[in-house]
C-alpha positions as CSV (number, residue, x, y, z in Angstrom):
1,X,16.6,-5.2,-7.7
2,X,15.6,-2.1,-5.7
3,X,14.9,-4.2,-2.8
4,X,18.4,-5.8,-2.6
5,X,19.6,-2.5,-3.6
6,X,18.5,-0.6,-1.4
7,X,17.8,-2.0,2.1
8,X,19.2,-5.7,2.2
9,X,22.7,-4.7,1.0
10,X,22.8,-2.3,3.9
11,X,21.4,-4.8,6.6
12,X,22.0,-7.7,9.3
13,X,19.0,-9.2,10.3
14,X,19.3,-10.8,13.4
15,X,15.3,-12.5,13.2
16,X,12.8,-13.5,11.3
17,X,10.8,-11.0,13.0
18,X,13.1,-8.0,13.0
19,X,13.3,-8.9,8.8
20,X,10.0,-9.4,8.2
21,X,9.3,-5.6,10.0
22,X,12.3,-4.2,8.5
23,X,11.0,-5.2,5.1
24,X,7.3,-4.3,5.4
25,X,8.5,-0.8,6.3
26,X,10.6,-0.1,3.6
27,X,7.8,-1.8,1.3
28,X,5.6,0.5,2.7
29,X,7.6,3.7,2.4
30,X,9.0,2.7,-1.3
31,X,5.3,2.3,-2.2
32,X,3.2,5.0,-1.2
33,X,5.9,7.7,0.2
34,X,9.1,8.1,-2.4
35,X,9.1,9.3,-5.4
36,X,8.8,7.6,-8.5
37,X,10.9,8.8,-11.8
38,X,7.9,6.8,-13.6
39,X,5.5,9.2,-12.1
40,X,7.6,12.1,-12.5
41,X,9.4,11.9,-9.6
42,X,6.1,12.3,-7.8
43,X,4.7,10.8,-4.9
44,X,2.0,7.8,-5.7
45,X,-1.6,9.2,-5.2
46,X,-2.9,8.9,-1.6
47,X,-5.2,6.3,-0.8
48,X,-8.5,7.5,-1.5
49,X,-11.0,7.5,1.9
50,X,-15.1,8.1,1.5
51,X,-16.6,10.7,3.9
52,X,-18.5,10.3,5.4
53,X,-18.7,6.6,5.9
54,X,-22.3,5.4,6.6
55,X,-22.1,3.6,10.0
56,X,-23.9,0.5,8.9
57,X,-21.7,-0.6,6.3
58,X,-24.6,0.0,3.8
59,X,-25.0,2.1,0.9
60,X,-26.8,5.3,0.5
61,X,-28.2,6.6,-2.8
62,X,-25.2,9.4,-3.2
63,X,-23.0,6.2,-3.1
64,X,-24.2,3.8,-5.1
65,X,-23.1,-0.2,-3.8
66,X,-20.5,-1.7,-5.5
67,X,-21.2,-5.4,-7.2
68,X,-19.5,-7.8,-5.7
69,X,-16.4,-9.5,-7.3
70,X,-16.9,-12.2,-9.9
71,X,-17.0,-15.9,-9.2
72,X,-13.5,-17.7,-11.1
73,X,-14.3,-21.1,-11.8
C-alpha cells in the first residue's frame, strides 16, 4: 500500500530500467532512512560493520566464526 501510495501514484515510468531504479531507491530510502511510527518515528538501526575486518576473510579468536547455515532438505 505504501508503495502505490507513495511513489507509483506520483510517477510515469517511461522503462523498465528507469522503474526498476526508481523503485529500488525509494525501497532503499523507505527502508533504512524514514522514519518508522512502529519504531517510534525513529530511523531503522544502521547496518552494523565489524572493525577491523581481518584481511583474509578468516576469523580471529576476539571474533569467534560463525557456523554456517543449516542444510533444508
Amino acid at each position: 500500500a505504501k508503495l502505490r501510495d507513495e511513489l507509483l501514484n506520483g510517477e510515469i515510468f517511461y522503462s523498465l530500467a528507469e522503474a526498476k531504479i526508481v523503485i529500488e531507491s525509494w525501497r532503499h530510502h523507505y527502508n533504512t532512512k524514514r522514519p518508522h511510527s512502529s519504531l517510534g518515528y525513529r530511523t531503522p538501526a544502521p547496518k552494523v560493520v565489524q572493525w577491523p575486518a581481518s584481511p583474509s576473510g578468516a576469523a580471529t579468536p576476539a571474533t569467534p566464526a560463525v557456523a554456517p547455515r543449516p542444510v533444508m532438505h
